[in-house]
N, C-alpha and C positions, 0 to 999 in steps of 0.2 A: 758073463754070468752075473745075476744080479742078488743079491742080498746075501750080500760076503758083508765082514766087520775087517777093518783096516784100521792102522793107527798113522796118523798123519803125525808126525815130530815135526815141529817148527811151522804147524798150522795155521797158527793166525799172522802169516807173515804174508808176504808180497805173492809168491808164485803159490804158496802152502794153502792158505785162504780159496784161488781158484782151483785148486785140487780138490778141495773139501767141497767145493759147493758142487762140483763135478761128479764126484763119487755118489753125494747125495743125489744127485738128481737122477743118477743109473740106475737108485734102489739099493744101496750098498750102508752100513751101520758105519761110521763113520768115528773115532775116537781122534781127539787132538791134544798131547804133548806139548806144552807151550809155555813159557815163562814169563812169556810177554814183555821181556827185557825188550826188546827189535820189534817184535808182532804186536799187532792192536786188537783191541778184542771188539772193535767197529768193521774189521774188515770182517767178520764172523757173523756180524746180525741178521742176513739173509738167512742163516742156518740153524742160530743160536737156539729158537723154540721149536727145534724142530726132533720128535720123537725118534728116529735112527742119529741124533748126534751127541758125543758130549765130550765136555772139556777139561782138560786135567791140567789145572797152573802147578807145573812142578820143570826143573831143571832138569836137561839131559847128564848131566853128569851126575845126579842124584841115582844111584844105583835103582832102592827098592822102590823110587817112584815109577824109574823105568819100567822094572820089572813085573808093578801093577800091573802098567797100562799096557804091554806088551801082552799080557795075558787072555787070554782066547783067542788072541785075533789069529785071521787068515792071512794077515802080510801084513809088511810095513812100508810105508814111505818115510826115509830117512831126507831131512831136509834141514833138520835144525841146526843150524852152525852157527860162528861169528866168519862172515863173507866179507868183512873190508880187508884191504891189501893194507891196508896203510894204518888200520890197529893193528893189524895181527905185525906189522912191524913193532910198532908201540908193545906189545904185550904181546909177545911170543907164547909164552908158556900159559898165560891166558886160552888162545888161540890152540895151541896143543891140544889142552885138556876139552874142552870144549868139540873139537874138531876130530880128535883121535879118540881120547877116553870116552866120548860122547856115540860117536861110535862103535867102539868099543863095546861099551855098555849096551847099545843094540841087538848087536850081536849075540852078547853072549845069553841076555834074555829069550832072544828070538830062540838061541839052539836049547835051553831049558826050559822053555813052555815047550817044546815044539811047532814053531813058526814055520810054513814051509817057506817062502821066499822074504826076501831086506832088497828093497832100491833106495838107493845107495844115490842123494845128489852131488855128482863132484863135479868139476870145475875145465874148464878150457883151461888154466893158470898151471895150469901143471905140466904145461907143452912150454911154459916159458915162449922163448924168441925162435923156437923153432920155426924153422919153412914152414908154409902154409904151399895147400889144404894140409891140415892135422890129419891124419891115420891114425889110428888103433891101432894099428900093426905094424906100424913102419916108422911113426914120427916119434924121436926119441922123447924120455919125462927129462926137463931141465928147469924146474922150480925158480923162480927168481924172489920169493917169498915165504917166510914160514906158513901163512893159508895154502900155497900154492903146493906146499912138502906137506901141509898136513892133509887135503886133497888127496894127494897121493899114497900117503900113508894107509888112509882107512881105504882106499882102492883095496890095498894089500890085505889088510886086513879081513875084506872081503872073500878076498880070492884064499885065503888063508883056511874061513873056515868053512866056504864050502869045501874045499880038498879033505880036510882034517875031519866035517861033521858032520857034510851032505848038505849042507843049508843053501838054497839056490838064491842066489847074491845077481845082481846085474846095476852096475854103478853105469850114470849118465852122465855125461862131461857137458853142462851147460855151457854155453858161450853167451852173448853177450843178451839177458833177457830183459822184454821191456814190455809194457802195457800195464794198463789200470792199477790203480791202487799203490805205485810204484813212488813213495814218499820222496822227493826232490830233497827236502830238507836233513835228511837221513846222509848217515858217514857211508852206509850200504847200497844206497840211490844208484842208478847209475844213469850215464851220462843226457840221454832221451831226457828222460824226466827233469834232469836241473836244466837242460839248457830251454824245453818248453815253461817249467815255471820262471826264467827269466827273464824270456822272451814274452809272455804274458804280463811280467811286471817293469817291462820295458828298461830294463837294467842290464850293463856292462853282459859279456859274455868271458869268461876263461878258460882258454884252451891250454894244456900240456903240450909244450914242443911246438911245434909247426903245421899240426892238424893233418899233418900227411899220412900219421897212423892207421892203420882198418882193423876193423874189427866187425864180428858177423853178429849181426841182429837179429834174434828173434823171439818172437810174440809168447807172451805165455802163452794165451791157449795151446801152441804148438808144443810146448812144453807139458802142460797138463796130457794132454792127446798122447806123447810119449811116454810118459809115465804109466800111465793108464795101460797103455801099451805092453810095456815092458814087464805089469807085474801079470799081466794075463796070458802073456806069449807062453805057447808051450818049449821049455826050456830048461835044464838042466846043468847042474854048476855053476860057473862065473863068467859074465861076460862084459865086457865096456864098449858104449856107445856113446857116438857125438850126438849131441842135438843141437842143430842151429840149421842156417839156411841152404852153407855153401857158398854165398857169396861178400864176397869182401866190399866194405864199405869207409871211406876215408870218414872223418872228424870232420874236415872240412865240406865233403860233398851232402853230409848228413846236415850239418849246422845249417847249408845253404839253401837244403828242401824245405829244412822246418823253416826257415825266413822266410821261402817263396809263400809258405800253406798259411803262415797268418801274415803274409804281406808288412812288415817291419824288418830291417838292418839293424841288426846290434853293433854297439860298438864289443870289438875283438881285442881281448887283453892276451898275449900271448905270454906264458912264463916257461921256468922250465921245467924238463921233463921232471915226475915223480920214482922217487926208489920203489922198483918196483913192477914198473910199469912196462906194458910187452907194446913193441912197435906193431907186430900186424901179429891179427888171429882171424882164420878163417878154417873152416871145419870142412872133412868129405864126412858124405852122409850116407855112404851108398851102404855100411852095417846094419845101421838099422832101419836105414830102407828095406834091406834084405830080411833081417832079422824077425820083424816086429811088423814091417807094413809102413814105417814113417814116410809123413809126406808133409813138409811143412803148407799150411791153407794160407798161410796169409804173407803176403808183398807187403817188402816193406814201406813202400809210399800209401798204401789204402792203411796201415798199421797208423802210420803216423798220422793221418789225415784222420782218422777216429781218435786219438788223443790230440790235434790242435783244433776238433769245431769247437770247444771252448774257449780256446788262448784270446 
């Protein structure tokens, strides 16, 4: 359905930015949330003069900015967070407020405008070191970080008040997401991007541990595509869904594609593992397969080969 109003929280950021350019391009009114603390307001210029969008620089933890920009809309995409494992060590209660209060504050806007549905971005980190494939249903939460408990928290939160106020909530448990726009230089980066901008500037590489970790990689758009997804599915109360590929992927067999695609060997500095850090994560997909229709389009070797024809 096209020319609905949305509020994107944490818009001009990494995955947020191609949401927004996404929605616009459906025919949808499109409002962005954003503090610009992490997001850039250059990933937005595609969209920036464009009559269905506009941008509101204010703090999710800011109550009555929330509460503005929550107003009229027909959903929300909840996205804005602080996503590093390794601040939200640093600054726990930072990370709280931001992470819980921030949602929180979503929330509770959405149920006093009348919002009818909140997607809700949360996290694979919330499975900790659990067995893989992760379940929805079966794989226990064992946080091994405060991002990773406040992840789980605002889940709760979710499920909370649709039971309590009818609000239809469906949190997405991203795993490991990569493509465009995805800043290497950034505490939030993740791995794809530092090691192709290294590999590009022909410098040392650093691996955590022994590179024998996995972790499941997938493409924003696949991401975008589930969102999308999730806030249009016809659906009722609270639900959580994986989004990723399904398939597991070492550090080491990743590090050795991306060498093969721009034909250079880095030199490999191995240190040790990070507080924090989960040995393997790999997602089943088959909820919101079922759910929603997901199908990840894109493998990840053609993924990665669109971000190394420039390295």
């Amino acid at each position: 359905m096209s020319d609905r109003r949305y509020l994107v929280t944490g818009g001009a950021g990494f995955i947020g930015s191609h949401l927004v350019e996404a929605l616009i391009q459906a025919g949808h009114h499109v409002r962005v949330l954003d503090d610009l603390s992490t997001g850039k307001s250059e990933h937005l210029d595609r969209v920036r003069h464009h009559e269905r969008f506009k941008l509101i620089n204010a703090d999710v933890r800011d109550l009555d900015s929330v509460m503005a920009s929550v107003k009229d809309q027909d959903g929300v995409f909840h996205l804005a967070a602080l996503v590093s494992v390794p601040q939200s060590l640093a600054e726990p209660l930072k990370s709280f407020e931001i992470n819980v209060g921030g949602t929180l504050n979503i929330l509770e806007a959405a149920r006093l405008t009348g919002v009818r549905r909140v997607v809700l971005a949360s996290s694979a980190a919330v499975y900790g070191d659990a067995a893989s494939p992760a379940r929805e249903d079966e794989t226990p939460i064992s946080p091994l970080a405060p991002y990773a408990l406040d992840k789980s928290s605002a889940e709760q939160y979710c499920n909370l008040y649709s039971t309590l106020y009818g609000l239809e909530t469906l949190a997405l448990r991203f795993f490991n997401v990569y493509g465009p726009r995805q800043d290497p230089a950034s505490p939030y980066s993740g791995v794809i991007s530092i090691f192709i901008e290294r590999l590009r500037r022909r410098v040392g590489i650093t691996v955590f541990g022994d590179g024998e970790q996995t972790r499941d990689f997938v493409h924003v758009s696949d991401v975008v595509d589930a969102n999308i997804a999730a806030m249009t599915v016809a659906h009722k109360g609270f639900v959580v869904c994986n989004v990723a590929t399904g398939r597991a992927v070492s550090i080491n067999h990743l590090l050795e594609t991306l060498s093969g695609q721009v034909s250079r060997q880095p030199q490999i500095e191995h240190v040790p593992v990070r507080a924090g850090d989960i040995r393997h994560s790999c997602a089943d997909i088959s909820r919101a397969r079922s759910l929603f229709g997901y199908m990840p389009r894109y493998d990840l070797d053609a993924g990665l080969r669109e971000l190394t024809a420039s390295a």
